[in-house]
DOMAR-458943 format. One record per residue: residue in three letters; residue number from 0; x, y, z of N, C-alpha, C, O in turn. Coordinates in steps of 0.02 Angstrom, whole numbers. Example, Ala and Ser with C-alpha at 12.3 -4.5 7.8 and 13.67 -1.06 7.14 Angstrom:
REM residues 2
+-----+-----+--------+---------+--------+---------+----------+--------+--------+---------+--------+--------+---------+--------+
:  aa :   i : n_east : n_north :   n_up : ca_east : ca_north :  ca_up : c_east : c_north :   c_up : o_east : o_north :   o_up :
+-----+-----+--------+---------+--------+---------+----------+--------+--------+---------+--------+--------+---------+--------+
: ALA :   0 :    660 :    -284 :    390 :     615 :     -225 :    390 :    660 :    -165 :    390 :    712 :    -166 :    423 :
: SER :   1 :    642 :    -112 :    354 :     684 :      -53 :    357 :    645 :       2 :    394 :    670 :      57 :    402 :
+-----+-----+--------+---------+--------+---------+----------+--------+--------+---------+--------+--------+---------+--------+
REM end
This chain:
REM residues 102
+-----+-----+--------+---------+--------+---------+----------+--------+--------+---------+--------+--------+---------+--------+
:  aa :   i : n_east : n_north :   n_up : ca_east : ca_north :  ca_up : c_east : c_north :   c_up : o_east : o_north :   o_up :
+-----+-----+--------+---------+--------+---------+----------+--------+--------+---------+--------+--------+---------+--------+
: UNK :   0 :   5789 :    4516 :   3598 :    5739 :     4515 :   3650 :   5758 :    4466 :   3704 :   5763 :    4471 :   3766 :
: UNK :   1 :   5766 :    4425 :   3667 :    5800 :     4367 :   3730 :   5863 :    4392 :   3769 :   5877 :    4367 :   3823 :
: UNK :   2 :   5902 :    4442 :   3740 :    5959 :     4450 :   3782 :   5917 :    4512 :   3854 :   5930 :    4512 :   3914 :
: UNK :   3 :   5882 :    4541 :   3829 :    5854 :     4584 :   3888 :   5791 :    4551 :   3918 :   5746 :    4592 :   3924 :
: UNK :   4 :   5778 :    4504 :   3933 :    5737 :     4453 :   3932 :   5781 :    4432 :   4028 :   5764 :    4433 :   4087 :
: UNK :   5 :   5839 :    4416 :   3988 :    5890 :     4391 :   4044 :   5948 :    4447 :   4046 :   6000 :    4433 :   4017 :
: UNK :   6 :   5944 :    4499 :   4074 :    5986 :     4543 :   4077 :   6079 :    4518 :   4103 :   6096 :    4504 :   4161 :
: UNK :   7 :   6107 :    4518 :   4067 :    6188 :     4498 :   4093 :   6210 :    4556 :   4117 :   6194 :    4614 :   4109 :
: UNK :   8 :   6259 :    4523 :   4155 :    6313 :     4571 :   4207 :   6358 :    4608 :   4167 :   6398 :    4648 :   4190 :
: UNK :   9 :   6352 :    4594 :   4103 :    6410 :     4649 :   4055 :   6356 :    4703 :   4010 :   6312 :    4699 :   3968 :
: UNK :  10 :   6399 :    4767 :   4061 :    6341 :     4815 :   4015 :   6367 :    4830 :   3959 :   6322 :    4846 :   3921 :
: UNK :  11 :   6437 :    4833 :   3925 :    6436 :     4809 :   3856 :   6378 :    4763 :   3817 :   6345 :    4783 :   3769 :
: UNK :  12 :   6374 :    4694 :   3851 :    6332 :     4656 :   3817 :   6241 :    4691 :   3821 :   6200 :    4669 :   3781 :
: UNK :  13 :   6230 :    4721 :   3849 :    6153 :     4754 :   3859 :   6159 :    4794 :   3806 :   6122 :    4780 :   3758 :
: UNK :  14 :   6204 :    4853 :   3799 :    6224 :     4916 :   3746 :   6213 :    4869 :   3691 :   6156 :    4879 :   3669 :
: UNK :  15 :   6239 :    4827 :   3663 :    6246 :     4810 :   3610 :   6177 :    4758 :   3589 :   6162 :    4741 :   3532 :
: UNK :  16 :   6138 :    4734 :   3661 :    6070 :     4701 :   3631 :   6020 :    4778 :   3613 :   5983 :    4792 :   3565 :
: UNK :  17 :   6037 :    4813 :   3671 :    5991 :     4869 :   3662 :   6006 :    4902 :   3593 :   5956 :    4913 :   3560 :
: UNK :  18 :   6060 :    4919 :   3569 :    6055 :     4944 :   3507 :   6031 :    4901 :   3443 :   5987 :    4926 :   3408 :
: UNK :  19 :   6062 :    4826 :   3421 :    6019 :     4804 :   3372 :   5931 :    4786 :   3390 :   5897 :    4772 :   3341 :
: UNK :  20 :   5913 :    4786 :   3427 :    5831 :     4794 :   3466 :   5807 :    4878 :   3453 :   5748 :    4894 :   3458 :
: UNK :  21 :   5844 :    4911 :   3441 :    5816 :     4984 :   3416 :   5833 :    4983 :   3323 :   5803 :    5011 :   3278 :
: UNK :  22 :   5888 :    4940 :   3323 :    5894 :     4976 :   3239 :   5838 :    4916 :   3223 :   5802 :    4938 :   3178 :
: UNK :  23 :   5815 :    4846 :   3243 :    5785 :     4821 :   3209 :   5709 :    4834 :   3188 :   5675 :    4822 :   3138 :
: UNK :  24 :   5698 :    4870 :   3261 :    5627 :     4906 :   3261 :   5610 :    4969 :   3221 :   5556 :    4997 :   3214 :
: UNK :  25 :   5679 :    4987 :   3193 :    5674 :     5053 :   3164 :   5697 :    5038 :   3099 :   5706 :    5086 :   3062 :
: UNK :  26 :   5711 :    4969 :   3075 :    5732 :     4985 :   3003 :   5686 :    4992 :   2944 :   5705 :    5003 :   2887 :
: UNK :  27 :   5631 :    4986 :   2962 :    5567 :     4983 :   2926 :   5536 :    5058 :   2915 :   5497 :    5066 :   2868 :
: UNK :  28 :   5551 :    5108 :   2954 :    5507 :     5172 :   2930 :   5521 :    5203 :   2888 :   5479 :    5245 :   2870 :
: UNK :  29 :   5603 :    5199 :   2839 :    5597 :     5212 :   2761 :   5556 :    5201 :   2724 :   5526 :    5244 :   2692 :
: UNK :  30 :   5545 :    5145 :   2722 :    5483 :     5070 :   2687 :   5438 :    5127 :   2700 :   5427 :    5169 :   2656 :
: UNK :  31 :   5406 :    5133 :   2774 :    5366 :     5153 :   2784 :   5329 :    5206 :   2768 :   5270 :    5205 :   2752 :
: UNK :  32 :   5379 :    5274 :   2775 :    5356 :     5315 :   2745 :   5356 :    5346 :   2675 :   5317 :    5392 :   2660 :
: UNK :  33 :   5393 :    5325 :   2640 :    5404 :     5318 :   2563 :   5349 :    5276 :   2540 :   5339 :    5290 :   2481 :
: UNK :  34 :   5301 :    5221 :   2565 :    5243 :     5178 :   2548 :   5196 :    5248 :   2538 :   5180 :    5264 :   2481 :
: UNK :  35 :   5176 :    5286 :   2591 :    5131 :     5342 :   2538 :   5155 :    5388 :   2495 :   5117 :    5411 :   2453 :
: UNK :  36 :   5221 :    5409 :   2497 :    5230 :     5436 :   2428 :   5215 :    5397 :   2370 :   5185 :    5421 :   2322 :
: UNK :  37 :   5228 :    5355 :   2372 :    5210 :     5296 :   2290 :   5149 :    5254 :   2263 :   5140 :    5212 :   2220 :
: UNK :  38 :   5101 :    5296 :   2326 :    5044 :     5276 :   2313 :   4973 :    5330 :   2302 :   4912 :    5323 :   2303 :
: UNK :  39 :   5024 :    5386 :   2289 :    4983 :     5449 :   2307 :   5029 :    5510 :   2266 :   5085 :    5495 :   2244 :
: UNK :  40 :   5008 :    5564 :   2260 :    5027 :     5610 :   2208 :   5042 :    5659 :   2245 :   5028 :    5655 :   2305 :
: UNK :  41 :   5085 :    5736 :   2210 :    5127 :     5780 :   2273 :   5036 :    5814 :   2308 :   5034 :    5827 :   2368 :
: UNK :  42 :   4966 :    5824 :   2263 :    4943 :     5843 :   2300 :   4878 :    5808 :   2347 :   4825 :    5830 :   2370 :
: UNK :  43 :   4905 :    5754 :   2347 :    4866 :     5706 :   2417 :   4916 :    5678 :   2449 :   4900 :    5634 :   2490 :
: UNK :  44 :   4983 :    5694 :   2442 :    5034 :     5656 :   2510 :   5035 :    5678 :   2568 :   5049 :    5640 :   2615 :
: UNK :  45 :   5023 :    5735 :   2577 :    5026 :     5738 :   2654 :   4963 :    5722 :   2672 :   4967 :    5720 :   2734 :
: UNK :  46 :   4873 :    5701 :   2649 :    4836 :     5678 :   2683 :   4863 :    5580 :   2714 :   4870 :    5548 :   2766 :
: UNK :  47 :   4870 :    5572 :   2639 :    4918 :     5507 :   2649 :   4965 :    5480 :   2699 :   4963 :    5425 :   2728 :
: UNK :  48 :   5006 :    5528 :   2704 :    5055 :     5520 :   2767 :   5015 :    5532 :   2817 :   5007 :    5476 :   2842 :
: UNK :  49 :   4979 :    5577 :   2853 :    4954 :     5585 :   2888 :   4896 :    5537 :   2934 :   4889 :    5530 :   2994 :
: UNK :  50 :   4858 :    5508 :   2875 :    4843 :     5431 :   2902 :   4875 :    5400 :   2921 :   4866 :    5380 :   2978 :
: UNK :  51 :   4945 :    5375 :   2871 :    4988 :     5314 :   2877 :   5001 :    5355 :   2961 :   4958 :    5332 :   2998 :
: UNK :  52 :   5025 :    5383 :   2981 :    5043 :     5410 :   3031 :   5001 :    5413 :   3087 :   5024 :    5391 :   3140 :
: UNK :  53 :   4949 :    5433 :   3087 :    4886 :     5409 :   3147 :   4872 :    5342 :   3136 :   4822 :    5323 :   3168 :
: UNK :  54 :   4900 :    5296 :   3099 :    4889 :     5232 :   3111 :   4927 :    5217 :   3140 :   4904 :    5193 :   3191 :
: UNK :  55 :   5024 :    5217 :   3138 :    5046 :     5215 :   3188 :   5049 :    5240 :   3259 :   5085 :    5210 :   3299 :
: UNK :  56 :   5026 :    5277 :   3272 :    5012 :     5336 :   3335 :   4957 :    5294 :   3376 :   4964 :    5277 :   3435 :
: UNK :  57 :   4908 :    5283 :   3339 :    4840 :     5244 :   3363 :   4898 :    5171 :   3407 :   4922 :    5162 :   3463 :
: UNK :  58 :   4898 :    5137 :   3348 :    4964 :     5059 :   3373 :   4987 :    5088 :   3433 :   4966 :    5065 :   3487 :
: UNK :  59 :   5045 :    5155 :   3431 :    5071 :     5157 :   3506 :   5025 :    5164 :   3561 :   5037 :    5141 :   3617 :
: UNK :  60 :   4963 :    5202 :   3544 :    4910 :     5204 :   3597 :   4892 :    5149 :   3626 :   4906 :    5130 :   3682 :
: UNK :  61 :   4861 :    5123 :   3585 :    4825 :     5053 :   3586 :   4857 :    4989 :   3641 :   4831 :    4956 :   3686 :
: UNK :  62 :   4915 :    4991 :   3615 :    4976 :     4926 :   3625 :   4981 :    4929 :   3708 :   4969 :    4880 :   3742 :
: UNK :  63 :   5002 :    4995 :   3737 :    5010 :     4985 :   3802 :   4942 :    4978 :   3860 :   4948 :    4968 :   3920 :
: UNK :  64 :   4899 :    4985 :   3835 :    4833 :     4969 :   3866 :   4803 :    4880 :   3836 :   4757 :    4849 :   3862 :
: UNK :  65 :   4836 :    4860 :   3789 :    4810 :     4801 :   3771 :   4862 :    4763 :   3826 :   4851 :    4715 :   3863 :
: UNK :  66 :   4909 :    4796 :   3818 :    4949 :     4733 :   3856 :   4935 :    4726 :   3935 :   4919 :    4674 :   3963 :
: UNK :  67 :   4943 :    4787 :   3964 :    4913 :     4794 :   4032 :   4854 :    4778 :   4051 :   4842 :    4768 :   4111 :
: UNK :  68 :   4800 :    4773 :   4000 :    4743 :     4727 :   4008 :   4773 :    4665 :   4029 :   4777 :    4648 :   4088 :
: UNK :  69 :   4799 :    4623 :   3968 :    4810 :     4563 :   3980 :   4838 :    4553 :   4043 :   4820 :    4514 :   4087 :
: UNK :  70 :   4883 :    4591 :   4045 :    4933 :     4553 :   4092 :   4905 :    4576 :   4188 :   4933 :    4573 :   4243 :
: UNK :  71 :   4844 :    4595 :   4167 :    4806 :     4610 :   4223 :   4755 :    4545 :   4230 :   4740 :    4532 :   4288 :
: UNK :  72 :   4731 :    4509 :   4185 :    4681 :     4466 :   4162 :   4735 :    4401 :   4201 :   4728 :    4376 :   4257 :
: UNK :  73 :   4785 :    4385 :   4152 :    4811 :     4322 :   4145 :   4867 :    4332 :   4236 :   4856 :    4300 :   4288 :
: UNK :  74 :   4914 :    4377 :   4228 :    4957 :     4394 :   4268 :   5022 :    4363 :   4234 :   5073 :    4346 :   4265 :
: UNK :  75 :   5014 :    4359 :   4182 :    5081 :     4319 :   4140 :   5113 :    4352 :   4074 :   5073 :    4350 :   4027 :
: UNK :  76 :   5170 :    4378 :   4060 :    5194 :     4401 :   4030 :   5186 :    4353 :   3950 :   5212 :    4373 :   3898 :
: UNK :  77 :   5143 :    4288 :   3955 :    5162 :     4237 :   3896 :   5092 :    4258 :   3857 :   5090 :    4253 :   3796 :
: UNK :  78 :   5045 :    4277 :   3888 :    4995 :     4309 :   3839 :   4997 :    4387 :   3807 :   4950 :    4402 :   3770 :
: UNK :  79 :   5038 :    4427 :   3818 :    5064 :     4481 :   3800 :   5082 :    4448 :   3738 :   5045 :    4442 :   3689 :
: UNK :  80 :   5167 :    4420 :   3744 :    5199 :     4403 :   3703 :   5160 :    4369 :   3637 :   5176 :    4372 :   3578 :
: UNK :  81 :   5097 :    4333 :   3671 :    5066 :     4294 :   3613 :   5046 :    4338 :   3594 :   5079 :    4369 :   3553 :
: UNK :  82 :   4987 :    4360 :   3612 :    4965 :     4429 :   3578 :   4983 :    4470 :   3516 :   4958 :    4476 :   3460 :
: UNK :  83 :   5045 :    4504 :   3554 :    5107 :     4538 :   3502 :   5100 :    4503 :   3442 :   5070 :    4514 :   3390 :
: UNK :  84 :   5150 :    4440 :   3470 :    5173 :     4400 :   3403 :   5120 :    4380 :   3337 :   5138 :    4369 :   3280 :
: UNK :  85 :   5017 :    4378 :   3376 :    4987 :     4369 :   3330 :   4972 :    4433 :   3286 :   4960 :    4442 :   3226 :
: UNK :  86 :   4979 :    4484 :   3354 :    4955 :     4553 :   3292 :   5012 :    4550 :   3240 :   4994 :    4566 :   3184 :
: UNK :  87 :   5084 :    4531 :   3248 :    5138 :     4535 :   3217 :   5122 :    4494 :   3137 :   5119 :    4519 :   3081 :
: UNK :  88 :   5115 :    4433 :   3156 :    5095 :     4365 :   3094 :   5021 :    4415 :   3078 :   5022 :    4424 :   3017 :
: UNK :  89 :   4967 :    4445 :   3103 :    4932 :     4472 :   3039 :   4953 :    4536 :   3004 :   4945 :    4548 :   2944 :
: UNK :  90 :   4977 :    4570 :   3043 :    5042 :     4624 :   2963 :   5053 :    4599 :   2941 :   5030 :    4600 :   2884 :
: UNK :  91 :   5117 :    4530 :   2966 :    5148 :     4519 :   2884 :   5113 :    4498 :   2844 :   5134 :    4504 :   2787 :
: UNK :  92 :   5040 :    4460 :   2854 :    4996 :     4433 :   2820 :   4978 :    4469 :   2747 :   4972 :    4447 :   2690 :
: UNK :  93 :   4970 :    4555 :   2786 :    4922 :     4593 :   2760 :   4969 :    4628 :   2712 :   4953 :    4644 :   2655 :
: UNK :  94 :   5047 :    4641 :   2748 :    5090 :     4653 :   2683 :   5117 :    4619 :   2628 :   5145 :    4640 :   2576 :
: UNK :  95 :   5103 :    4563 :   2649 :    5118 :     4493 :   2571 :   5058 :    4520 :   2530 :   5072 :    4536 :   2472 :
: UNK :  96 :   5000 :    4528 :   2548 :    4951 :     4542 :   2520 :   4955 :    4615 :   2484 :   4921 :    4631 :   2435 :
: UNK :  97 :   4983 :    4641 :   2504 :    4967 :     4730 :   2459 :   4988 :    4741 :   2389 :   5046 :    4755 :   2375 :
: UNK :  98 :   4964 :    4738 :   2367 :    4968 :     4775 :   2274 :   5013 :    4824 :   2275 :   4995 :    4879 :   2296 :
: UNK :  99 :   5070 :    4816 :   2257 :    5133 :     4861 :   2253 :   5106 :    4908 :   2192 :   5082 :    4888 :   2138 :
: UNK : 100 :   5112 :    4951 :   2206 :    5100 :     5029 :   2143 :   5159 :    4995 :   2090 :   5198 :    4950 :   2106 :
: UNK : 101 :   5153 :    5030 :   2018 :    5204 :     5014 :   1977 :   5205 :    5089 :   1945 :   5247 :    5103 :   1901 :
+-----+-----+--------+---------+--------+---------+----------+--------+--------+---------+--------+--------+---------+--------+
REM end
């Protein structure tokens, strides 16, 4: 984030922030979607997924109107970021917390 933050004159160096900034954001939807298979049976998984899935969908909705609020409110990119980072610290909160299926 910080490298596109301050964009450098080597577009090598952008390619290569921009790609670990996509795999990092993306290494989690295995996790993700395999969490309702193992919590749910072959005939309630696709209601299962289907939540888990309008919950993320909702997040992408949500996110770009929260932020453009703010950053309409404040005019500062540092309450976004806070923002983020708190919705961020209560996931992980809420995933330390979850009762792993056995």
């Amino acid at each position: 984030m910080l490298i596109m933050l301050n964009i450098p004159a080597s577009t090598l160096a952008v390619c290569i922030g921009l790609f670990f900034v996509g795999f990092c954001l993306n290494i989690g939807w295995p996790a993700f979607t395999a969490y309702g298979m193992a919590v749910s049976d072959s005939k309630t998984y696709p209601i299962a997924s289907s939540i888990i899935n309008s919950g993320g969908n909702l997040g992408g909705f949500v996110a770009p109107m929260a932020a453009g609020f703010l950053l309409d409110k404040t005019g500062s990119f540092n309450s976004v970021f806070t923002y983020f980072g708190i919705c961020a610290a209560i996931g992980l909160v809420v995933i330390l917390f979850l009762d792993e299926p056995q």
